[in-house]
C-alpha positions as CSV (number, residue, x, y, z in Angstrom):
1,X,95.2,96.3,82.6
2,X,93.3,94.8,79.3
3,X,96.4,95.4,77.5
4,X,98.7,93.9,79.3
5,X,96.4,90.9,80.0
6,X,95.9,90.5,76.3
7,X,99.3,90.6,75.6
8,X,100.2,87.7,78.1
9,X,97.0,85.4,77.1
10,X,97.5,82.3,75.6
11,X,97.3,82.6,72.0
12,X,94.6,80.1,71.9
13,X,92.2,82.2,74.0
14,X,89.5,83.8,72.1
15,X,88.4,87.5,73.0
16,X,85.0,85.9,74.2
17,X,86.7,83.9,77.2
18,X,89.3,87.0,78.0
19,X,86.2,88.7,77.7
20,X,84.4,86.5,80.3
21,X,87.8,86.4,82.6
22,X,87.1,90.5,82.7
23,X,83.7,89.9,83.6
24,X,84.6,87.2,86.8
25,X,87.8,89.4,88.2
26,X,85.4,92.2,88.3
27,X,82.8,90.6,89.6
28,X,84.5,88.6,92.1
29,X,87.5,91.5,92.9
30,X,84.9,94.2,93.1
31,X,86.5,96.3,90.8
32,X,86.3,97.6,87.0
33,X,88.9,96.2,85.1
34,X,89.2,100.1,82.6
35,X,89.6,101.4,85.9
36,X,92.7,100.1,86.4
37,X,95.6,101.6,84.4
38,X,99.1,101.7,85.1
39,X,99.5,104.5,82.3
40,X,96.6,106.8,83.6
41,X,98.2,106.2,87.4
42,X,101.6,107.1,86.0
43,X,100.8,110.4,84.8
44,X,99.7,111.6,88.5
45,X,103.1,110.6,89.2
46,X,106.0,113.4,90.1
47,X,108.9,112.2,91.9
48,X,111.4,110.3,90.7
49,X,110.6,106.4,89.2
50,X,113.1,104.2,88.1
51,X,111.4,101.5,86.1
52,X,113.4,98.2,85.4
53,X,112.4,95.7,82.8
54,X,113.8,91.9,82.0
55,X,114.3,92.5,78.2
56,X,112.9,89.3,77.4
57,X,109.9,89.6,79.4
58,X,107.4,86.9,78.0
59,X,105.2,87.6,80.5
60,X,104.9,91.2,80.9
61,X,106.1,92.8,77.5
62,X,108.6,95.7,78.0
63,X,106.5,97.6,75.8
64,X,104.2,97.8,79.0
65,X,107.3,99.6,80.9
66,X,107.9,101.5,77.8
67,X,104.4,102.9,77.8
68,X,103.9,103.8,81.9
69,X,107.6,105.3,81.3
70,X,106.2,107.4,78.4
71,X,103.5,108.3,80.8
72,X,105.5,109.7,83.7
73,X,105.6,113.1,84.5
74,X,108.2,113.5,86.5
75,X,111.9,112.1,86.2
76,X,111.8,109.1,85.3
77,X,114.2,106.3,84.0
78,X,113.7,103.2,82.2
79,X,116.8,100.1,82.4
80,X,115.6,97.1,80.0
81,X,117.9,94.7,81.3
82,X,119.6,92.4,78.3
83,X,118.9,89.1,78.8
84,X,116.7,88.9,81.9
85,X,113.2,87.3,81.4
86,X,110.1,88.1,83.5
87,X,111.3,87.9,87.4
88,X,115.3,88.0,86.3
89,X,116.0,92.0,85.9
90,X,117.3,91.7,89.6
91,X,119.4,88.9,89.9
92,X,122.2,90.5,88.2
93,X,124.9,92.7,89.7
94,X,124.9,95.3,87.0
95,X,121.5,95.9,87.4
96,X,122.1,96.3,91.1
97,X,125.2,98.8,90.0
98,X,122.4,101.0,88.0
99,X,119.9,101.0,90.9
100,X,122.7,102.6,92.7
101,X,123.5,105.5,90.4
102,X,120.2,106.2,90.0
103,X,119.6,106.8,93.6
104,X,122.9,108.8,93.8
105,X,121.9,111.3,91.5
106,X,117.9,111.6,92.3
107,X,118.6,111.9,96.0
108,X,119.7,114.4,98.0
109,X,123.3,113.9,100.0
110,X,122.4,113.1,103.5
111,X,122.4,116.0,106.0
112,X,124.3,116.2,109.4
113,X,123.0,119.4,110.1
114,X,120.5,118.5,112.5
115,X,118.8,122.3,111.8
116,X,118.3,121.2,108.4
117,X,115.0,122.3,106.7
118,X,112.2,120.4,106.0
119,X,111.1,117.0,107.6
120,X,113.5,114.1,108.6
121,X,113.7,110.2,109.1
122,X,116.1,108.9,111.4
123,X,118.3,105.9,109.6
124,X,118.7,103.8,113.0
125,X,121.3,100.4,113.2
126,X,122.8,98.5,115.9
127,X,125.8,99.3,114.3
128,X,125.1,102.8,114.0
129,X,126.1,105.1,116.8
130,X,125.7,108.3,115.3
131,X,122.3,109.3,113.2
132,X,122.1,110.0,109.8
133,X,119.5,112.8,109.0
134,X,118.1,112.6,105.6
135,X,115.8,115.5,103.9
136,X,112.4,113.9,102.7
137,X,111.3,115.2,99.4
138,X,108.3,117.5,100.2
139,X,105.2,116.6,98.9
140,X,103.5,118.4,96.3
141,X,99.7,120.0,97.0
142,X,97.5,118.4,95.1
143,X,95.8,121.7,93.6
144,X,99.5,122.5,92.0
């Protein structure tokens, strides 16, 4: 979180007021700013993460995606999108197009068997007659 914060200061702050900023969000969130890391949270992560970045991110460097991506444990992808600044990465079809491969290849094909193994969720629609039963991932045990 410091790094990231850092990064997106205003120049023209001085470490002695980001410093003091720290010291209010913690006191006033009732948390510890080191505490909170995107990179240490990523490498308890093992399913699949598609991370999507505006490539002109002012805001939010990329190199923040870059480093939670290096971070990952599991598979993992990371789509900088040309062009797209903090909040833009979305607006545009090809990064909609991407989204949708990813999820083709990191998902299982949808199961009609309704004996199929493991647990299910029920995709449900108005427009929907028959159900669609989809395989949920199975969760890892936390001692493994």
């Amino acid at each position: 979180m410091r790094t990231v914060a850092r990064e997106g200061a205003p120049r023209f702050l001085t470490e002695g007021v980001i410093a003091r900023a720290f010291g209010l969000a913690e006191t006033q969130g009732a948390f510890r700013v080191d505490a909170v890391s995107p990179v240490e949270a990523a490498r308890k992560i093992h399913v699949p993460v598609l991370l999507i970045h505006g490539a002109e991110d002012t805001d939010t460097r990329p190199t923040h995606s870059r480093r939670v991506f290096e971070a990952l444990a599991g598979p993992k992808q990371l789509l900088l999108v040309k062009g797209a600044r903090h909040n833009e990465s979305l607006r545009r079809e090809e990064t909609w197009r991407r989204i949708d491969a990813w999820l083709t290849e990191v998902l299982p094909p949808p199961s009609h068997d309704p004996s199929s193994r493991g647990p299910t969720c029920d995709m449900k629609s108005s427009t929907m007659t028959p159900r669609v039963r989809y395989p949920l991932p199975r969760a890892r045990s936390r001692a493994g």
